[in-house]
Every structure is written in C-alpha cells, then in structure tokens.
N, C-alpha and C positions, 0 to 999 in steps of 0.2 A: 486485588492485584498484589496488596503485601504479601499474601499468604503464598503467591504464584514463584513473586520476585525472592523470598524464602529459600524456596526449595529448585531454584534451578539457576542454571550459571550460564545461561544464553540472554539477548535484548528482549525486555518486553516492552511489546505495546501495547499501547492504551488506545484503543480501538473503539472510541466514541465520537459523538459529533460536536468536535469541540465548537464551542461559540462566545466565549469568555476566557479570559487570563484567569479565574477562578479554578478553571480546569483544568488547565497549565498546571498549576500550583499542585492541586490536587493530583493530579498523575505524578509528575514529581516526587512531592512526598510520599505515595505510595511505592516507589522507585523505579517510573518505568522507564526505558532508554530512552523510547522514542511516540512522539501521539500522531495522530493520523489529523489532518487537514482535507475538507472534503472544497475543492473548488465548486461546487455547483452551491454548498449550502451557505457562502455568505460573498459579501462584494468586496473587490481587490484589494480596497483600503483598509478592509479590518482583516483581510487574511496576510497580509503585507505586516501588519502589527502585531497578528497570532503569532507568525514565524519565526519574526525578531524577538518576541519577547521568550518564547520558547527556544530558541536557537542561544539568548545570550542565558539562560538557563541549564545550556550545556546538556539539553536533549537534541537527538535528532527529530526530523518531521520528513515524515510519508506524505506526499502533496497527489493528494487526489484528482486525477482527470479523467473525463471521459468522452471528450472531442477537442478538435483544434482549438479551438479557444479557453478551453479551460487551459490546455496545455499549453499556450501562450501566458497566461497568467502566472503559471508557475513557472514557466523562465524568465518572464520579468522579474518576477519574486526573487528567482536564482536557485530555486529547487535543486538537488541533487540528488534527490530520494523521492521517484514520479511513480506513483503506483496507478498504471492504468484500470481503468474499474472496467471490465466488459459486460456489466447489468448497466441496463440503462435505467436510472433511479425514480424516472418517470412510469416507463413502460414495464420495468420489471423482465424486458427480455434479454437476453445474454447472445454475446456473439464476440468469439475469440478475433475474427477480424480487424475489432474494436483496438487489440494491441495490435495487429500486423499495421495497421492504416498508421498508430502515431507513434510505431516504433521507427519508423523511417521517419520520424519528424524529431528525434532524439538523440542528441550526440553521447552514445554508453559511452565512451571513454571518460567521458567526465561526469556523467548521471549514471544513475543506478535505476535500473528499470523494473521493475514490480509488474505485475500482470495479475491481477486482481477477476476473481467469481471464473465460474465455469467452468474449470477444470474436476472433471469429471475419471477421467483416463489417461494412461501415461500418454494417448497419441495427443491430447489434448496440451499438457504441459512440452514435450518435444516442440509442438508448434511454435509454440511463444518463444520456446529457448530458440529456436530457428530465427523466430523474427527479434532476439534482441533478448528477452527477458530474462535475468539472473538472478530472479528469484520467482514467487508464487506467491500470493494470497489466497486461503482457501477457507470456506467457510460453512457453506452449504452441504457439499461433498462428506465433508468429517460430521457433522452433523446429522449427518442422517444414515451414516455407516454403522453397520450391525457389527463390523469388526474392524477397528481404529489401527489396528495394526497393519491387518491386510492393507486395510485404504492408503496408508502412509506407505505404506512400500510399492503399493501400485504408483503410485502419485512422484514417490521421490526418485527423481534423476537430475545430475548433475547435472546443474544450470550454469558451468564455465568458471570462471576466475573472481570472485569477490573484488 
C-alpha cells in the first residue's frame, strides 16, 4: 500500500478485513485514507470500537452492509461512508437490488453511499447512481478485464456531487 500511497494523489483504501486496532495502525502507517469495516464479519461492540479508534486516527471507514440490519448497525455507529455489498458473502450471488432495497433506507445528504460488486456495465452502475449511489466499488469486473482501460471507461459515469 506504500508503494500505491507513493505514486498517486487520490484516497487509498485498505481493503481487508479488519478485525484488530493492529490493523488500524498498520494501514495508517502504510498511509491509507480510509479502511473498510465489514458489518457481517464481527459484533457491534467491537465494530463500534474499530470505528472510533480509526476515526480518532483521522482515517475515514467504509462501513460495510448488506441487509437491513447490518445497516442499522452502521447508523447506530453513525457511519457516513455505507458501502452497500451486493454479493452476498454467504452465497456468493450478486444482485444490484441489494442497493436499490437499502438506498431508500439512507439519508445521501448526510451519507455517502457506496455500491459495492456487480457492476459489470455502465447500465449496471447508472442503476445504482438512479437509486442513490455516488460512488462504486469494483473488484471482480477489473480483475478479470483483458483491457483495464476500456473496462474503466465503460464503467465510469458520473455519479452526482461528492
């Protein structure tokens, strides 16, 4: 990640599954903006103390949800930055609905809404920007793309007002 944080002048994230202030520390010092929180992978009380400890570390956190209740979690917490996952991490299957159903459970004017897997095609990212999303997470898609550029420019359209 230093070597990323190096040579570009955008946020990085640290895109693991945090489970320790160890981690914290560690993306930090490697300089990344912001670490990713996955609500499904630990219990409120220690993601409540991930946040905060990260948070008063003057990173942001991507708070991971992928049904109503996770997303209840992270507005207890106070999330601002909700990235909806549309793989479900059990089943492994993907369905962009996943953001339409808890983008209407989300106040964007005061959250930043993330849309997370599945995007595939621009009608795919449109959709989400329809229901809410002002950004992307994309993972699979770029990963398996024989040409990173093409994919990125199929994929990128303006997602509204930061």
């Amino acid at each position: 990640m230093q070597a990323v944080r190096e040579i570009v002048d955008i946020p990085v994230l640290n895109k693991d599954f945090i489970i320790d202030k160890i981690q914290i520390e560690r993306a930090y010092d490697a300089g990344a903006n912001l670490i990713l929180l996955i609500a499904a992978a630990l219990p409120e009380k220690k993601l409540r103390e991930l946040y905060k400890y990260a948070s008063d570390k003057g990173l942001e956190i991507l708070f991971e949800v992928h049904n109503e209740e996770e997303l209840a979690v992270a507005q207890r917490i106070g999330a601002t930055i909700i990235g909806v996952n549309n793989r479900d991490l059990k089943s492994f299957e993907v369905d962009l609905a996943i953001t339409e159903h808890l983008a209407a459970k989300i106040d964007t004017t005061k959250t930043l809404l993330i849309s997370e897997s599945g995007m595939k095609e621009r009608a795919d990212v449109e959709r989400v920007q329809k229901a809410g999303a002002k950004g992307i997470l994309v993972g699979e898609t770029m990963m398996r793309s024989v040409n990173l550029k093409e994919t990125f420019d199929i994929l990128r359209v303006p997602l509204g007002e930061s």
